[in-house]
N, C-alpha and C positions, 0 to 999 in steps of 0.2 A: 219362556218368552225369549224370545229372540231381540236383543240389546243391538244388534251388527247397524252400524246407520250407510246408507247406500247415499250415491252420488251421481243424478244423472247428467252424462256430458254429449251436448250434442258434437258428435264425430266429424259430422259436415262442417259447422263452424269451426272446430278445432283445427283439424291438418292444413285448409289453407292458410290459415294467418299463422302458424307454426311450421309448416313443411322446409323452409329454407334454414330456417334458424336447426331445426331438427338435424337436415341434411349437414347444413354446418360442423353440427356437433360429432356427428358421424365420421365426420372428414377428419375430427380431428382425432380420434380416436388411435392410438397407436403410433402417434408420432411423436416427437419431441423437439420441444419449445426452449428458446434460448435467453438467459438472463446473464447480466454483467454483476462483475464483481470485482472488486478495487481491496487490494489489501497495503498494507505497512506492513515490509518485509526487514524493516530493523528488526536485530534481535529481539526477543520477546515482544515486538509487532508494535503497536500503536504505545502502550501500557510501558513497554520497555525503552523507547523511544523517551518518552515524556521522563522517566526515572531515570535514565543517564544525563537529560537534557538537564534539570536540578541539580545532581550530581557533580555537572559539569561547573557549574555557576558556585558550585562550593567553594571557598579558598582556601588554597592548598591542596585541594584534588587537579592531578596532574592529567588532564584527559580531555579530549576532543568530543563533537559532538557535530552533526550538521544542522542547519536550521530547520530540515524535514527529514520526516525518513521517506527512503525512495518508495516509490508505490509500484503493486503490481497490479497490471489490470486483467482478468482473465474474462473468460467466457465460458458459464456455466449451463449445462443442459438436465433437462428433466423429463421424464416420460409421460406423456399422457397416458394414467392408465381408469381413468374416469370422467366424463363431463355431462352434467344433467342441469334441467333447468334449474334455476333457483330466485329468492326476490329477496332485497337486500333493501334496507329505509323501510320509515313508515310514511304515510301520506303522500304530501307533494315530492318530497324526497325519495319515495321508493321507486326503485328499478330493477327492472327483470334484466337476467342475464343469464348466464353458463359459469356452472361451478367448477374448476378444474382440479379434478383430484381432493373429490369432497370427502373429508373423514366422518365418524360419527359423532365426533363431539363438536361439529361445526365448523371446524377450522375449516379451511381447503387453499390449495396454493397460489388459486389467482380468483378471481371474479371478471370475467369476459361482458360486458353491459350490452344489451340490444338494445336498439334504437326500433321507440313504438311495441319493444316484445320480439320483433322479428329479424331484424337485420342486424348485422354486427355493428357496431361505434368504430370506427375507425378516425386517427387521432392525425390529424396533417401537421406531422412539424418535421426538418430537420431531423436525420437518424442523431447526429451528437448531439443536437440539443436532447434528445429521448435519453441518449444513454448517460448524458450529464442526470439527467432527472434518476434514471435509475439507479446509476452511483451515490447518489444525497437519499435513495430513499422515499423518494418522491411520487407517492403513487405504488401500484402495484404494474410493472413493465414487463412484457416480457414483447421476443423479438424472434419473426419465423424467419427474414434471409439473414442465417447465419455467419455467412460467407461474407455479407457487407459489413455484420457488426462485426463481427472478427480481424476485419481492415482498418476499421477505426478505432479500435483497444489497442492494434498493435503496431498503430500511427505513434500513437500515446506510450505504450512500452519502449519502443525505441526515440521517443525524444527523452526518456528514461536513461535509457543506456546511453545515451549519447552524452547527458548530465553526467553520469558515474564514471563515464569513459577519460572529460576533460579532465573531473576531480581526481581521477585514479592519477592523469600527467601530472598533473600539476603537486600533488602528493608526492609522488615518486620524485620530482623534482626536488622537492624539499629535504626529502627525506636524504638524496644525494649530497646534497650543499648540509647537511648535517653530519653525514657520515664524512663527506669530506674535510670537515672542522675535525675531526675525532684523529684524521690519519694525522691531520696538519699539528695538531697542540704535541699528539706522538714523535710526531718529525723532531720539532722547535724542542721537545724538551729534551730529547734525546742528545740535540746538539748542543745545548748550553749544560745541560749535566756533566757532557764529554771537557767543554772547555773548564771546568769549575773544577775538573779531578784533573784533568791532565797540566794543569795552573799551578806556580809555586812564587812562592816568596821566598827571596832569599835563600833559594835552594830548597826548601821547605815546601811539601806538599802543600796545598788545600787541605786535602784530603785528610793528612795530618794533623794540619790547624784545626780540623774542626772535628777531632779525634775518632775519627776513619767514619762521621758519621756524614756521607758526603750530603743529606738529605734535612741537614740541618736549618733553619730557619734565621737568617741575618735578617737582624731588625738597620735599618739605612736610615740616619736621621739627616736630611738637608738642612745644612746652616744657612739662616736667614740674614743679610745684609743689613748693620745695625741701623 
């Protein structure tokens, strides 16, 4: 006996109300679709950030930390190398869309929604408002003119660098007026060492008074007015 259960589909009603969405799918096939990506480039990245930044807050741990770690924003690509229909929700919530790059265990990398079954959903906002949503996570985003979202990541990178650039001055600054205390304390001791050996009482070294050890420690008591 034959179990096989068949499914009759009228072909006329089908292709018109599916032909664009179809085509759509068609279109997309073989090309690739672009998503953002935002990282924490401190050492050991977000994880290592947050454990220096405690670290830092220790006392008596001698070490700096910034209030963020700088972020990098890139621009990630993927290949379409599948898209079929699919329906996602139950009841009032379900909706037909395009599955992109469907595995078999369900997963797949995006859900493209039709509007009615047939037309693509297309979303009117702002590209940064889109790629702010796509950096938080927001939704599943992805973006075909590459070219504009790559302008606006790398708006964002170099107001990046421009942050690291004044921190890098202003460091190096510091870091001078510290090396310069280092020559300066070398200077100053150098020359009171010189006068404290080259100094005699009574014909009498220093040097000698304080039995060639010129590195010795005078305790100075100030007498106080009775």
């Amino acid at each position: 006996m034959n179990n096989e259960k068949t499914i009759d589909i009228n072909i006329s009603n089908v292709i018109p109300s599916t032909r664009q969405a179809a085509s759509f799918i068609g279109a997309l096939l073989g090309k690739a679709y672009s998503q953002v990506e935002c990282k924490d480039i401190w050492q050991g990245g977000k994880d290592g950030f947050e454990k220096d930044k405690k670290a830092a807050s220790t006392p008596g741990v001698a070490m700096f930390v910034l209030n963020r770690s700088p972020k990098k924003y890139t621009l990630r690509t993927n290949d379409i190398i599948g898209a079929n229909f699919d329906v996602v929700g139950l009841g009032e919530a379900k909706q037909v869309g395009i599955a992109i790059n469907a595995r078999p265990d369900g997963t797949r990398d995006l859900f493209f929604p039709l509007n009615d079954g047939t037309n693509p959903v297309v979303t009117e906002k702002p590209i940064e408002d889109a790629i702010s949503d796509a950096l938080h996570e927001q939704g599943e985003n992805f973006f075909l003119d590459a070219e504009k979202v790559a302008s606006v990541l790398n708006d964002a990178n170099r107001a990046e660098v421009k942050n690291l650039e004044v921190l890098i001055t202003n460091l190096n600054k510091m870091k001078q007026n510290i090396q310069g205390a280092i020559i300066e304390n070398e200077k100053k001791a150098a020359e009171i060492s010189k006068q404290w050996i080259d100094s005699k009482i009574d014909g009498i070294g220093i040097k000698d008074i304080l039995g060639g050890n010129a590195t010795s420690v005078i305790n100075v008591h100030t007498a106080t007015a009775e």
